[in-house]
C-alpha positions, 0 to 999 in steps of 0.5 A, a space after each residue: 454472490 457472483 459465481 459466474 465464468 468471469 471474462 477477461 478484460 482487455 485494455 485493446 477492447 477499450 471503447 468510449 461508453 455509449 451514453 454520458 450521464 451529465 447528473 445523477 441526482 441521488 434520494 436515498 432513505 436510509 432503513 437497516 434492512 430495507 434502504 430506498 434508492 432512487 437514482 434520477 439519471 440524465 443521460 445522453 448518447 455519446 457523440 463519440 459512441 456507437 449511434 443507436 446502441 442499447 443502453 446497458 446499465 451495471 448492476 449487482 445483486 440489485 432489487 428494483 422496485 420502480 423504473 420510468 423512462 422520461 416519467 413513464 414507468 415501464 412495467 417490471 413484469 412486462 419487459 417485452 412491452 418496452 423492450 428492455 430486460 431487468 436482471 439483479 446484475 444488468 438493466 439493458 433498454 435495447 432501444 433508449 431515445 436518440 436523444 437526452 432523456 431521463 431515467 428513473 430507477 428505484 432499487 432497495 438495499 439491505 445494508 445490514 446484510 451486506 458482508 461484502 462491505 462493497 456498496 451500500 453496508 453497516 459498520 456497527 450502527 452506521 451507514 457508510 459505503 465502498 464504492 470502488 473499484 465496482 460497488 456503485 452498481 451495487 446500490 443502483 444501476 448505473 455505467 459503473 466505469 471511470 470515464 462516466 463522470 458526472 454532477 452528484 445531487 443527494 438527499 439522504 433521509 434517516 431516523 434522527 435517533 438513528 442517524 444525526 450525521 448525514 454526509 456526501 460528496 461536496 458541500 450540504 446545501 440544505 438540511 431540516 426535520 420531516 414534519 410528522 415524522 422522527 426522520 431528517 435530511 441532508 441535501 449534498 451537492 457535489 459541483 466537480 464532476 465525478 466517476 460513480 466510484 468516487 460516490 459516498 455517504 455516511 450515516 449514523 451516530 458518531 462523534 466530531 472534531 472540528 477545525 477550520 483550514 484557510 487556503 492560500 487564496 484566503 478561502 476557509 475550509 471546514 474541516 470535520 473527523 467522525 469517530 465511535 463516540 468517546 473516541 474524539 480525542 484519539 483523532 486529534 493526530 490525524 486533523 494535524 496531519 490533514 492541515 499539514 497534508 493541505 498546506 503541504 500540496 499548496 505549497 510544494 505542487 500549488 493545489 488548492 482545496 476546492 470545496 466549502 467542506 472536507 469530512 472523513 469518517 473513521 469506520 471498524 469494518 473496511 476491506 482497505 485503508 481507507 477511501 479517497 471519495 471528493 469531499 469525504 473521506 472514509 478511513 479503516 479506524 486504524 488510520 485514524 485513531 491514536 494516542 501514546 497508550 494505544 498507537 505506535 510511532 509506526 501507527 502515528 507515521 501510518 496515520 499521517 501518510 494514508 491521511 495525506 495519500 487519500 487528501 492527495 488524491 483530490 487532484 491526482 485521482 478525483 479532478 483528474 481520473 483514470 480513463 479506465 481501471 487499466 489505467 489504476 496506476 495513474 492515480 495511485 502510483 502518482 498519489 504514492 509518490 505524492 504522500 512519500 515525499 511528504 512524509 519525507 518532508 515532515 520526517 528524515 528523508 534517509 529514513 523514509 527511503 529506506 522504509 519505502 524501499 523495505 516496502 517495495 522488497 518485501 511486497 512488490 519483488 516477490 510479486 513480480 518473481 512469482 505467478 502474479 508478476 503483471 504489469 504497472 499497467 496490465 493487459 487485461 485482468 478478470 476481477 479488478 479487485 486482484 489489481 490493488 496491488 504492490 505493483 500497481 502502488 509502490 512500483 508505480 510510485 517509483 516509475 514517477 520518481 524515476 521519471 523526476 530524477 531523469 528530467 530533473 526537477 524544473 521539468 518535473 514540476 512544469 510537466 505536472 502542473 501542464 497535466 493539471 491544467 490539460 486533463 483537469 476535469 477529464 479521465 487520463 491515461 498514463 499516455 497522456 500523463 507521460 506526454 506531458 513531460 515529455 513536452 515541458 523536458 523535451 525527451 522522447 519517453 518512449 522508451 521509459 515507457 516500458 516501465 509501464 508495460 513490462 513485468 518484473 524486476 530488472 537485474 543490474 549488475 556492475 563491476 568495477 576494475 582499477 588500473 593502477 598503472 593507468 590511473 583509471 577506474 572502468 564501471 561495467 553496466 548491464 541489465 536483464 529482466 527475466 520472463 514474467 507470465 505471458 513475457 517471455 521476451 524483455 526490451 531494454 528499460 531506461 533505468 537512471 543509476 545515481 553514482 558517486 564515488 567514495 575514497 576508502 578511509 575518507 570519503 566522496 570524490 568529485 565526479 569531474 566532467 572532463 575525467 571520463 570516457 562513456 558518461 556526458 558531462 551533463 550526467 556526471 554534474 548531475 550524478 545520474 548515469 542512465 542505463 538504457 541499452 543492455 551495456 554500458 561501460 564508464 571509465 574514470 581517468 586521473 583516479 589516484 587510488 581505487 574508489 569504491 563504486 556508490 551506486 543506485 544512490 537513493 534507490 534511484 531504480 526499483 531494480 536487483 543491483 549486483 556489484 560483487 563488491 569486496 567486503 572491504 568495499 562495503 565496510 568502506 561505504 558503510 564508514 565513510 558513504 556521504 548517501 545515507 541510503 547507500 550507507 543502509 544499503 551495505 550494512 544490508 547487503 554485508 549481512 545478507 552475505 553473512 546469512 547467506 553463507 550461513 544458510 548453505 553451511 545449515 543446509 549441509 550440517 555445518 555451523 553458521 558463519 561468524 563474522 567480526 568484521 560485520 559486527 564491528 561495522 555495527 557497533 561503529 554505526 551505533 557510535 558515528 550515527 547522529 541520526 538514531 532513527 537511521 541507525 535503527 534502520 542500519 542495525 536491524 538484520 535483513 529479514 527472512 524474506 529479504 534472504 529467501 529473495 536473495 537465494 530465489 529458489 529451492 528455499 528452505 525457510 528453516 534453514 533462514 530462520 536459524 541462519 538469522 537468529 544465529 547472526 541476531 545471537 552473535 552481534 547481541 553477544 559481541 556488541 552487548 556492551 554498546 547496545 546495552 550503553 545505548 539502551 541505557 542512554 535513550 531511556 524516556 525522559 519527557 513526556 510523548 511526542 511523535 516528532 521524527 526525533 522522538 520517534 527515531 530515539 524510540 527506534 535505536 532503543 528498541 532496536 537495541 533491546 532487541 539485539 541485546 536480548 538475542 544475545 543474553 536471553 535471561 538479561 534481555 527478559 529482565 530488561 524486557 519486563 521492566 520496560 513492559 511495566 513501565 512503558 508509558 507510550 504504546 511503542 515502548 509497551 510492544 517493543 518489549 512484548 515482542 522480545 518476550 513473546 519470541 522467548 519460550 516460558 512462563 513469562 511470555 505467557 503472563 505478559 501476553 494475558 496482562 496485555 490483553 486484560 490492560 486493553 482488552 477496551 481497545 479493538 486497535 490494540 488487540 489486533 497487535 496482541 493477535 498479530 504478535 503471536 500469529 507471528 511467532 516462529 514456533 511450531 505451536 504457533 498454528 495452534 494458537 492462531 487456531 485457538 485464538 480464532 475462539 477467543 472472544 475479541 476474534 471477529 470473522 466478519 471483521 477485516 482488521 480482525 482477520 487480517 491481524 491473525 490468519 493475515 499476520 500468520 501467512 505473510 509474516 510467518 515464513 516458517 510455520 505457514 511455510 511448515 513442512 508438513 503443509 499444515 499453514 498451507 491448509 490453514 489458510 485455504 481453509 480460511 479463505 474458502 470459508 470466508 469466500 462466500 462472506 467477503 471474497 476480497 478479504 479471502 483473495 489478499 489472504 489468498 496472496 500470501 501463496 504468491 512465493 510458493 514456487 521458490 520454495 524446496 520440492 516438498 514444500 513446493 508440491 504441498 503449496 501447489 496441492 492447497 492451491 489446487 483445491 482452493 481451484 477446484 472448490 465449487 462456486 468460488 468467487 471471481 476474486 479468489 478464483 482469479 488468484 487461485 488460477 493466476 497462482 497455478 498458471 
């Protein structure tokens, strides 16, 4: 493991690399312990580089056995007599030939102990490898870097019996038996040329589908997912998915498939979701694997947008890539926004909105309000790995989507589809992707712009006034952004506010071009009022009764708004808003009201607020709503983090706790007759389908059984078993486990132990039954999560394992890891420190979770600080979690 002084990268100390490497030509002899790589690299200096400079290969942790120079090999023991140094972590030849030459390297792999899982590593019995962001040089030395791309030749070699399936990148251009001996090959060309981290291959024993995909121009592609053995089956959802994802992107952006082959292999030991590598995807299992008794409708909706994100990147990440890691964003935040509005095209587009935008909040706001707050394209970083982030995904996937809303649609599309013929083949940066809508709109964007190079998350505050007298209805706009880490100071950002106008008791009312002052006609036709100095006010004319403001339609910024809106007001666009987000939002924000003022009425020894006004919204959402996955949405509570965001400082999470479930207790009592009708009325009746429809009806009735059982416990438990025992599909099965399990008592207990023993068999399953209970908000909590680190089915080596229960604990149990007496902050530490040395970027997420901590109350703001302080002070930490330790103290 690297334990050196990391030193900080800079985006203004990018220079083109040196030399180029036109091929990489690849054999690979695949051995558990002992896997033989010879790397035969055509290299060349760089026309644009620095004349005459050393070559400087990456490497990490290598074992070289053999290099040659143009078929001379240079003696490893005598570097001097070529002028060149060979450590684990760097090849440098200080003099290379003026000229193309070739160089050979061998190094040796042990797979089997690489608990990195970066590189070259075992899961189970197979081979596979991770290769970005820096894994590549942990196979063989190389310019581990994004602007070196290069035509991949690879030749893998392994025992039969161990290894039937071979894959790499491209299309297999040869195959057979070694004569003599219990081994085979497989020969994989790859014609696209490519970064090294976009290099994989895949060995084992595994299980396939198959299917077959015809492309618009008539091309056929074949179409392979490999599973453990006797999963085949459970990965018929996700070959679905795959050929709606390719249809998808030929008919919405025009982009065509490329290769003869598209593969994806589905593995239990992986650090992220999954991997968009050209031509052969690798997946966590979790992404793949579904059936009705063992994957939700969350799952099943999972499965089917990380399946098109990493099918997206084909063209927005691997025909076009990112010029260096700074630039993440551009291939992530772009793919982000590809694979929601696919999802949205095949589910309810409300819907998805608002769960990108629960997303957003719950991970990314709290990022950006905390030490780790950076930009969507940062200045500089000391491990990349850290930069996997909120905002470098979601907030980016809506930077683009604000970008279409500004410049509209034509524009949009133009603008794309200039960049995929400008940069194909090329790596970009965000200022050459930007230019080109910039071309097809004719905008100037460089305002917009700032979107890229400023932290934090805008505050716009509105306010709305109406003069009887004068028939006019007047909008204020502003905008502030407070300081992030290293950004004091904030310029104004561009931020597009979709606007409509709602009559109380009737509905929306037209936004007439020539009734206003401040506002062009051109942003009232289209809705959209751009908010790009600090002030801004609109004033309506001819308005015969005050409206109620409908702003950020759609969540048209990734900004805090505030509009003091009257509660009348909210109920009003509640009832009556034609914009189903907006109608979510003000159930949200009327709630969030209710919680807050419960929250300072605990804090000083008073009882929770009630209101009946909010419950009756409620049960009229229930009553109007012909969608039942929105109204799922609508009737679900802000969660506790959504509070603790709200209140932004000095949080008592107790305090939330108690202030939501007090709310959770008063609507199941007060709404108990129409929740417990609409339970009733949604009851299964046909077999499985994870259709949106379906999905959405499962929703309602979850959500139902939920607020029903928070007002009548003993009814709720008993409703609760009962579903529990007769649950056909997964959905239904932990829907009605967790109601039980936030229940104190017996039967929490026997339904937690007859779930596992039902599923003990499936490692997917399980990690929702530790995922469960690591949630539970009790003070015995952190006892169980120990103990349940001993339980057999517990894996420390596993990250799906580790991630489900001490992951599930730290960031979704506001209350215990957050414990007052500092006991969840040193359970995680420790965690993180013992599992540093083994796989330091799974210990770095979990890391994360201390993001918040200076918002919280003095004593648990001191305890947070003291944990983090000596996970610092720990000796020999990695650069990943030295990184987050430092940032999160700075």
């Amino acid at each position: 493991m690297r334990t050196d002084v990391a030193e900080p990268v800079r985006l203004k100390d990018y220079r083109v690399p040196d030399y180029l490497i036109d091929k990489v030509d690849l054999d690979v002899k695949l051995h558990p312990a002992a896997t033989r790589v010879l790397a035969r690299l055509a290299i060349r200096p760089n026309p644009l580089g620095r004349a005459n400079a050393a070559l400087v290969l990456d490497g990490d942790g290598l074992f070289a056995t053999k290099i040659a120079l143009d078929g001379r090999d240079l003696d490893l023991h005598r570097t001097e007599a070529w002028n060149g140094v060979v450590t684990p972590d760097r090849f440098m030849l200080n003099a290379p030939p003026n000229r193309p030459f070739v160089l050979e390297i061998e190094t040796e792999v042990d797979a089997a102990a690489n608990t990195r899982l970066m590189g070259l590593y075992r899961s189970g019995s197979a081979y596979c490898t991770q290769c970005e962001a820096e894994g590549f040089r942990r196979i063989t030395y190389f310019l581990d870097r994004p602007d070196v791309l290069s035509v991949y030749t690879v030749r893998l070699e392994a025992d039969f019996s161990e290894a039937p399936l071979l894959l790499s990148n491209g299309n297999k251009i040869a195959s057979g038996k070694i004569e003599g001996m219990p081994r085979h090959f497989a020969v994989w060309h790859d014609p696209f040329p490519k970064p090294c981290y976009l290099f994989a291959l895949v060995g084992g024993d595994l299980g396939s589908i198959f299917d077959v995909f015809i492309t618009r121009s008539g091309r056929k592609v074949a179409l392979g997912i490999h599973v453990e053995h006797g999963k085949e089956p459970y990965a018929a959802y996700a070959m679905d998915a795959l050929k709606r994802a390719m249809a998808w992107d030929e008919q919405v952006y025009g982009r065509e498939y490329d290769l003869d082959v598209f593969n994806i292999v589905a593995v239990s030991d992986f650090n992220m979701g999954a991997m968009e590598n050209k031509g052969l995807n690798i997946f966590n299992d979790k992404y793949i694997l579904a059936s009705p008794s063992t994957a939700t409708d969350t799952d099943y909706a999972q499965i089917e947008s990380v399946i098109a994100h990493e099918y997206f990147h084909n063209w927005t990440g691997n025909r076009i890539t990112c010029r260096d890691w700074f630039q993440l964003c551009l291939k992530e935040g772009l793919t982000v926004f590809r694979d929601h509005a696919f999802s949205a095209d095949m589910r309810s587009a409300p819907v998805r909105r608002i769960g990108d935008v629960r997303t957003l909040r719950a991970q990314q706001f709290p990022e950006d309000a905390g030490p780790l707050a950076h930009n969507v394209r940062p200045d500089t970083y000391l491990e990349i790995n850290n930069f996997y982030t909120a905002t470098i995904y979601e907030k980016g996937a809506e930077i683009i989507r604000m970008l279409k809303v500004l410049i509209g649609d034509d524009a949009f599309r133009k603008g794309l589809d200039l960049y995929f013929d400008r940069y194909d083949g090329t790596a970009a940066t965000i200022e050459q992707f930007i230019s080109c809508f910039a071309e097809t709109s004719g905008r100037d964007l460089a305002q917009f712009s700032r979107w890229y190079s400023q932290a934090g998350t805008p505050l716009v505050e509105a306010t709305a006034s109406y003069d009887e007298a004068a028939k006019t209805f007047t909008l204020d706009f502003s905008q502030s952004c407070k300081p992030t880490p290293g950004q004091e100071k904030k310029e104004p950002f561009v931020i597009p506010i979709a606007l409509g106008l709602v009559a109380p008791g009737w509905g929306d009312i037209e936004l007439r071009t020539g009734g206003h002052d401040g506002a062009s006609a051109a942003e009232l036709s289209r809705g959209v009022i751009e908010l790009s100095t600090p002030r801004r006010r609109i004033v309506f004319r001819d308005v015969a009764s005050r409206p109620v403001a409908s702003i950020l339609r759609g969540f048209s910024a990734p900004v805090r708004l505030d509009t003091a809106a009257s509660e009348a007001d909210l109920i009003a666009l509640i009832s009556h808003d034609s914009d189903g987000f907006n109608r979510w939002q003000a159930a949200q924000t009327y709630a969030a009201r209710l919680l807050l003022r419960s929250v300072e009425r605990i804090r000083a020894g008073k009882v929770p607020d009630r209101n009946k006004e909010f419950v009756a919204a409620i049960a009229t959402v229930i009553e109007t709503s012909a969608d039942p996955a929105f109204t799922a949405q609508a009737i679900t509570l802000p969660g506790e983090a959504d509070i603790a965001r709200e209140i932004g400082e000095d949080v008592d999470p107790d305090a939330i706790h108690l202030a939501r479930e007090a709310l959770r207790k008063e609507v199941g009592q007060q709404a108990k007759q129409i929740l417990r009708a609409t339970y009733a009325r949604l009851a299964p009746d046909g077999p499985y389908s994870p259709d949106a429809l379906a999905a959405g009806r499962r929703a309602l009735r979850n959500a139902a059984l939920d607020l029903f059982a928070a007002g009548d416990k003993i009814e709720g438990v008993l409703l609760a078993r009962r579903q529990l025992e007769d649950a056909t599909t997964m959905t239904d099965e932990i829907a009605a486990l967790g109601v039980l399990a936030h229940i104190p008592g017996e039967e929490r207990e026997t339904a937690l132990e007859a779930f596992y023993h039902a599923h003990a068999g499936e490692p997917l399953v399980i990690d929702k039954w530790f995922a469960l209970q690591a949630t539970i908000p009790e003070r015995g909590t952190l006892d169980r999560v120990k103990t349940l680190m001993k339980h057999k089915a517990f894996s420390f080596s596993n990250p799906n394992r580790i991630r489900s229960l001490v992951g599930s604990f730290a960031a979704m149990n506001p209350t215990q890891f957050n414990a007052e007496d500092g006991s969840g902050y040193e359970f995680v530490v420790k965690i993180v420190l013992d599992l540093d040395a083994k796989n330091p970027q799974v210990a770095a997420r979990l890391l994360s979770a201390f993001k918040s901590w200076r918002t919280m109350e003095p004593k648990r703001r001191a305890l947070a600080k003291a944990a983090l302080r000596h996970v610092a002070a720990a000796a020999g930490l990695s650069p990943d979690v030295k990184d987050i330790a430092e940032r999160s103290l700075a």
